[in-house]
N, C-alpha and C positions, 0 to 999 in steps of 0.2 A: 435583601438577605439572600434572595435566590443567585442575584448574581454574582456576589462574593462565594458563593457553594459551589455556583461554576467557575470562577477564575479560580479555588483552589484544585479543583478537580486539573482544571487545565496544567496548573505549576506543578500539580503530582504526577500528570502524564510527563509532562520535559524533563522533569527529573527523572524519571524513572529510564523515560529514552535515552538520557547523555549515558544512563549506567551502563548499556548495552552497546553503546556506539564501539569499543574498541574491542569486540568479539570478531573477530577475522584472518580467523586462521587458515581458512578454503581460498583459493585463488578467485573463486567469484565466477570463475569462467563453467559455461552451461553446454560446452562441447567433451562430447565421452569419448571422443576418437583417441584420447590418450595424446593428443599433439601439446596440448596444456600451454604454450606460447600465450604472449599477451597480446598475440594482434590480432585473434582470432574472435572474431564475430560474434556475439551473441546467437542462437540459436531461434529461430521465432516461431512460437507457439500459436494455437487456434482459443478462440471460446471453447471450457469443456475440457483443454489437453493439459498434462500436468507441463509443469515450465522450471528447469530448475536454476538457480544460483545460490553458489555456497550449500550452508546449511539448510534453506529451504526450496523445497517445490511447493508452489503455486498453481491451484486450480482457479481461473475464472469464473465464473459461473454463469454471468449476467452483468449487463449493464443497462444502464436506464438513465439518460440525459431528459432537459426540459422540467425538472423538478424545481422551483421558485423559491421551496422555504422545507425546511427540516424540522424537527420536532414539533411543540402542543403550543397551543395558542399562550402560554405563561414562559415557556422555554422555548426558545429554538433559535435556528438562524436563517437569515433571508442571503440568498444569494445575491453575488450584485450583479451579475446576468444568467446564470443558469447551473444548477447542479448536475454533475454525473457521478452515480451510485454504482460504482463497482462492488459487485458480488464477487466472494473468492474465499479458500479456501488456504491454507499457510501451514504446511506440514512443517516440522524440523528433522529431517534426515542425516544428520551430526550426529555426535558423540557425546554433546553438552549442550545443557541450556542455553537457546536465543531469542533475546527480545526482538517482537517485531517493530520495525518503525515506517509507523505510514508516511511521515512526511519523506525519507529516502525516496518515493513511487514517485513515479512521474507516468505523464497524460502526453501524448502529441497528436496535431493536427496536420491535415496533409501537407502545408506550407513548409512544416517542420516546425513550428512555435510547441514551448515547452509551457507545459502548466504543471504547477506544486499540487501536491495535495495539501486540502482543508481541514488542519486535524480540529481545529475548531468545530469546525461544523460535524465532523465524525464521531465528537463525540453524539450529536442528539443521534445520527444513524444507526448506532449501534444501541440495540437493547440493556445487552450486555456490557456494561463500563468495563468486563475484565478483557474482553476481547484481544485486544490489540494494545494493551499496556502491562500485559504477565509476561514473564518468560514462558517460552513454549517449552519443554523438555522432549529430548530424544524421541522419536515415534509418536511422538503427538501431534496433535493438529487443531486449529480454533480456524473459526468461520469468522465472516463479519465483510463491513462495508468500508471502503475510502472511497471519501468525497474530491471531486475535483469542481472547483468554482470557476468555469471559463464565460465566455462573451455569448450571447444568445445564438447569434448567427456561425458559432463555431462546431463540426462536426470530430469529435475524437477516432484515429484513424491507430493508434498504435499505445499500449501501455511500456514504459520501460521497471520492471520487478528488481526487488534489490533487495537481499537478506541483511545487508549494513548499508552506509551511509558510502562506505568505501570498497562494494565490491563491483562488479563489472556490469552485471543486471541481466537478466532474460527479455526477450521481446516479445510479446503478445499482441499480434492480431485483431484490431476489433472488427474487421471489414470482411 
């Protein structure tokens, strides 16, 4: 029973993300020099510093790799080599409502290997189920965690942030 209450939870988070995927009316690009070109580099932020694209800036907050398994001994999820818990913060700085969507986030290592995020497993990290599946509105901001499920022996060196699926992304610093 319990697991059909999470696979629907899960089919109401996709759904609700496909609703948000075609909000992208910002160029995506995180440079304020007013040059606005599309060949212009993401901008790269520290732990701590706001990071912006599109409608949102992002705060990091924390991270915390080596974590095995997510949620209560009845729910959760096991990694299949290692969790990383980003902490962050998701302001909307637009004009209009934006959904956030975790799995756009991306995770790299210093090779350059790319890892997705786990919204699966995001959901048990989050307290809050409304976290990171509401529309944020103008001036608002929600907290919460995305998961990244990578290889034991891997260190995470750089986050890629992205207000849509389709915008350019901010760079974040984990090192």
């Amino acid at each position: 029973m319990r697991k059909i209450a999470t696979l629907a939870l899960l089919a109401t988070g996709l759904i609700a993300l496909g609703c948000g995927a075609g909000t992208t009316d910002d160029t995506g690009s995180s440079d304020n020099s007013g040059s606005g070109t599309s060949e212009d580099k993401p901008k790269t932020a520290k732990i701590g510093k706001p990071a912006r694209d599109g409608k949102f800036e992002f705060t990091v907050k924390s991270t915390k790799c080596g974590v095995a398994k997510i949620g209560d001994s009845t729910l959760g999820a096991k990694a299949q080599g290692q969790f990383c818990l980003v902490t962050m913060t998701v302001k909307n700085i637009g004009k209009e409502a934006q959904m956030f969507d975790g799995s756009s986030q991306k995770a790299y290592a210093a090779d350059g290997t790319e890892y997705s995020a786990d919204g699966g497993a995001a959901i048990y990290a989050n307290q809050n189920a409304e976290t990171f599946l509401n529309d944020i509105n103008p001036g608002n901001q929600v907290s919460g965690v995305v998961v990244f499920d990578i290889p034991k022996s891997v260190k995470l060196t750089k986050l890629e942030l992205h207000d849509s699926p389709f915008s350019g992304g901010v760079t974040v610093s984990l090192g």
